[in-house]
C-alpha positions in Angstrom: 0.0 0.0 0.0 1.3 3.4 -1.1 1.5 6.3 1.0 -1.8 7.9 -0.8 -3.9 4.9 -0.6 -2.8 5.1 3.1 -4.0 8.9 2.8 -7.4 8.0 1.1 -8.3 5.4 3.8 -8.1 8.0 6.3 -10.0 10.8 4.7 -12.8 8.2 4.1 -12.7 6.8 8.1 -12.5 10.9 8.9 -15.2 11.5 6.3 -17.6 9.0 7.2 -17.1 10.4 11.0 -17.9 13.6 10.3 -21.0 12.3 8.1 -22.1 10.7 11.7 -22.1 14.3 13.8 -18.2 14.5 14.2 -17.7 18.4 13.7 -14.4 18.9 14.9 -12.0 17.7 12.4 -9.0 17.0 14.6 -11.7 14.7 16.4 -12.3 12.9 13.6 -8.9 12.4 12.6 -8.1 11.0 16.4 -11.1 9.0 16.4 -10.4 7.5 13.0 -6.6 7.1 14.1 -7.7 5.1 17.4 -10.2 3.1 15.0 -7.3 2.4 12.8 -4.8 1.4 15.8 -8.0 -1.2 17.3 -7.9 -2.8 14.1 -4.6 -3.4 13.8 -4.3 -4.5 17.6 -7.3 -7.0 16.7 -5.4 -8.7 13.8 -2.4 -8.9 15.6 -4.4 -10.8 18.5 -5.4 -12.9 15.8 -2.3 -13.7 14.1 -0.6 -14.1 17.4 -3.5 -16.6 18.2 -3.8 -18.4 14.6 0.1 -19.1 15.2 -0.4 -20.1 18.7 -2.8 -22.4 17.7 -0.7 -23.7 14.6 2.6 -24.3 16.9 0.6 -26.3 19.4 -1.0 -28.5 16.4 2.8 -29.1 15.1 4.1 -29.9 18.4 1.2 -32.5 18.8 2.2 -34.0 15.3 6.1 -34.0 16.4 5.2 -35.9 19.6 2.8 -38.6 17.3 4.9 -38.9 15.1 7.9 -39.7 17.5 5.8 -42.1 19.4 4.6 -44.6 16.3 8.2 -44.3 15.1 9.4 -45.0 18.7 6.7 -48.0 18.7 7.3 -49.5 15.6 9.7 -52.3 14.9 12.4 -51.1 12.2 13.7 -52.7 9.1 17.2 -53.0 8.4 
């Protein structure tokens, strides 16, 4: 994302605030900065979880897949 697609997004979020009753523009731009900053928190919560969950699926898989090889008889 370039720097005035980045600009764009935030006149829309500051538009659409002031569309709702925001008058003051430097409220608008805060609001729509502390929207911007939730949903960034929220995806990072999500990633952070998402890979939580991934790590503890692998580490299940290692274990299973260390006990059948531990438990079955090998060739040679």
């Amino acid at each position: 994302m370039n720097l005035r697609s980045l600009a764009a997004s935030i006149e829309e979020r500051v538009t659409a605030l002031q569309r709702a009753g925001v008058r003051d523009p430097f409220k608008a731009l805060m609001l729509a900065a502390l929207e911007i900053t939730d949903e960034l928190n929220r995806a990072r919560d999500e990633q952070a979880k998402d890979s939580g969950d991934v790590e503890a699926r692998l580490g299940a898989l290692v274990e299973l897949l260390n006990r059948v090889t531990s438990d079955s008889p090998r060739r040679g």
